[in-house]
N, C-alpha and C positions, 0 to 999 in steps of 0.2 A: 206925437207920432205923425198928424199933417205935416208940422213943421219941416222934420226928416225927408220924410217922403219927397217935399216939397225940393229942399236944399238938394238930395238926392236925384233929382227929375233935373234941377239947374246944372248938376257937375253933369249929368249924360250929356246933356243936349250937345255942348259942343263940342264933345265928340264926334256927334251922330251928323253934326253937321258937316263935320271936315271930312269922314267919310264920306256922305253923299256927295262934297265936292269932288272929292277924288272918284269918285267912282265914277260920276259924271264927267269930268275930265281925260280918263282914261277906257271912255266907253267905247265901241266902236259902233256906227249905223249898221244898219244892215246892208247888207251886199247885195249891190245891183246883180243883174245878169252879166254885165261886161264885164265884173268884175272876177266874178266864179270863169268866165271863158279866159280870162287873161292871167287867172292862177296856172289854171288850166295848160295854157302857153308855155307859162315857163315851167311846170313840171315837164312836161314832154322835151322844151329845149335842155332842161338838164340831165333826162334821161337821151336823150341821144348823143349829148356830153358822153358820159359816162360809157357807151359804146364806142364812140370814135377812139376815147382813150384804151380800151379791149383791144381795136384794131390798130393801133399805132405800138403797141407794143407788141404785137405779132409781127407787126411789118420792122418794127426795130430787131428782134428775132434773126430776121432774115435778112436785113442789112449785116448783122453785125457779122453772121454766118458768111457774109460775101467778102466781107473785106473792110467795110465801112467801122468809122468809127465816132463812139456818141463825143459829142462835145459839150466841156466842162458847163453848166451853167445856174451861176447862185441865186440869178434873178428869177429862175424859171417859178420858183415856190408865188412869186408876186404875180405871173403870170395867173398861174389858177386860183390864187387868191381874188382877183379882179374877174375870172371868168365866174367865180361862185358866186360873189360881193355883187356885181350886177343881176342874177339871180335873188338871191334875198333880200338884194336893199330894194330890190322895183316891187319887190309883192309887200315889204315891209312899208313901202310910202305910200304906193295904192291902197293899201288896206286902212293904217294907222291916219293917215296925213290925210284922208279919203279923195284921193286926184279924182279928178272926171274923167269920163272918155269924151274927147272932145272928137265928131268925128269925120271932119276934115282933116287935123295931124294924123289923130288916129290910124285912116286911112290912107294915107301919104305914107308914116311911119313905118304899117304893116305892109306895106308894097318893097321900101325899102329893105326893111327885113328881111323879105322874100328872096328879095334881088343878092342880097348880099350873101343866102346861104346855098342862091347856084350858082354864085359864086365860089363860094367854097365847095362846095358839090363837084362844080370842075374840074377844080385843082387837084383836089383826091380822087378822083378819074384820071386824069391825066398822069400824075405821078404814079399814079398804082403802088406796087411794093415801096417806091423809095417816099411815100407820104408819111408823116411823123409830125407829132406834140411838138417835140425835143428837136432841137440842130443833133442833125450828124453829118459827118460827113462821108458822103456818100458819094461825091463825084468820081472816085475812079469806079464806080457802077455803071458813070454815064450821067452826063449833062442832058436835062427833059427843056428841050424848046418848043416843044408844040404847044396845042392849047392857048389857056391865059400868057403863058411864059413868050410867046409872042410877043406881046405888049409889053410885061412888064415884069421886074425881077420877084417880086412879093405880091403874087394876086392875093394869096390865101390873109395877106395884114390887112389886102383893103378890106377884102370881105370882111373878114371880124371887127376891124374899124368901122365899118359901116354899121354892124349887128349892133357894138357898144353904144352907137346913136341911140340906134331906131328901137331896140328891144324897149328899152323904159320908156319913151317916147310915144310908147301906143298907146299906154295907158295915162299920159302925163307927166311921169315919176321921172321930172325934171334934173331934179339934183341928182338924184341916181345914174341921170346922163352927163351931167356933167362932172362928179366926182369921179367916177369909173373909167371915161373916158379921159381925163388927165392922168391918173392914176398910169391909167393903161400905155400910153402915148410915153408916160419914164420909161415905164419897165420897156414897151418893144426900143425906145432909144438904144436901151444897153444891150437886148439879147441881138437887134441886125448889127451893130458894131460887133459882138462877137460871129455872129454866122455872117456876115462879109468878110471875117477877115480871115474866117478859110475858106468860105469859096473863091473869092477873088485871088487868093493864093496860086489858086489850078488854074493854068493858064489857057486851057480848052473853057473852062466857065469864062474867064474873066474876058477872052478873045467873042465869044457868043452873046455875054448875056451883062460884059461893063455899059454894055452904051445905052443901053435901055435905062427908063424912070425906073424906080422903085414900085409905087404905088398908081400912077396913075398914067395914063398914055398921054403924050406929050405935053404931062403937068411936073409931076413931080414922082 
């Protein structure tokens, strides 16, 4: 019966071992304070996601009721794929991957991020009713040159181009900046090729707002 016993205690063991490998492998530390504030971050940045999209479809509503119409686009689905995908993949690397808050980026990053969403802030002030998710096209409502649209034809891209930096970047969750933001950078390729090539169409846009950068004032 020792013997059994014995032979018995040998086949568990390495079992028990490879679980505790894995188990140790797939454990997580515990979570700093910066780290429950930076969850924190991006729940709130994906609950006000989720509002701004509430108010672009009210405002799409009333475009379409005026005259305006949505335009075709198959890439939009990658769009909110990358806007989610930056959301989960920065709490997924801070968490799993354990990033540091380092906090000179940190705080570089978090200023950035600021910067970029009165940025956006603007823009959606500025446009009022004709601000949308989605291209429509809206200009027989009227061409908006105030505001950012001064400077440049796309505030609202740099903004969120900025956001796709700095958002993972606060907490470190490097790759997360970096895959999201190429990601990101295809898809806006194809949907301004498609929303230029009806606003440029109208030739009250294209007289107002061809000569201006894109994204940056007298960069690009």
């Amino acid at each position: 019966m020792a013997r059994e016993a014995a032979a018995s205690g040998r086949r568990i063991c390495p079992r028990s071992r490879l679980r505790s490998w894995v188990q140790r492998r797939i454990s997580v530390a515990p979570m700093g304070l910066s780290v429950y504030l930076y969850l924190a971050l991006l729940a709130a940045v994906g609950l006000l996601r989720l509002v701004e999209l509430r108010i672009s479809r009210q405002h799409q509503q009333r475009m379409l009721a005026g005259g305006a119409v949505r335009v075709p686009e198959p890439h939009f689905k990658w769009m909110v794929a990358v806007h989610t995908g930056v959301l989960v993949g920065a709490a997924a690397e801070v968490v799993l991957l354990k990033r540091p808050f380092l906090p000179l980026l940190g705080g570089l990053m978090l200023a950035l991020f600021l910067a970029s969403n009165l940025v956006r802030l603007w823009v959606v002030r500025t446009l009022g009713d004709l601000w949308s998710v989605q291209v429509m096209d809206s200009t027989q409502l009227g061409v908006v040159t105030t505001g950012p649209f001064r400077f440049v034809r796309h505030p609202n891209y740099t903004g969120v181009i900025l956001e796709m930096i700095s958002l993972p970047l606060i907490h470190t969750a490097w790759i997360t900046a970096v895959v999201t933001s190429l990601v990101y950078a295809a898809a806006l390729s194809m949907r301004i090729r498609a929303e230029e090539g009806v606003l440029m169409a109208n030739p009250e846009y294209r007289a107002a707002m061809g000569h201006k950068p894109r994204f940056l004032p007298g960069l690009f």
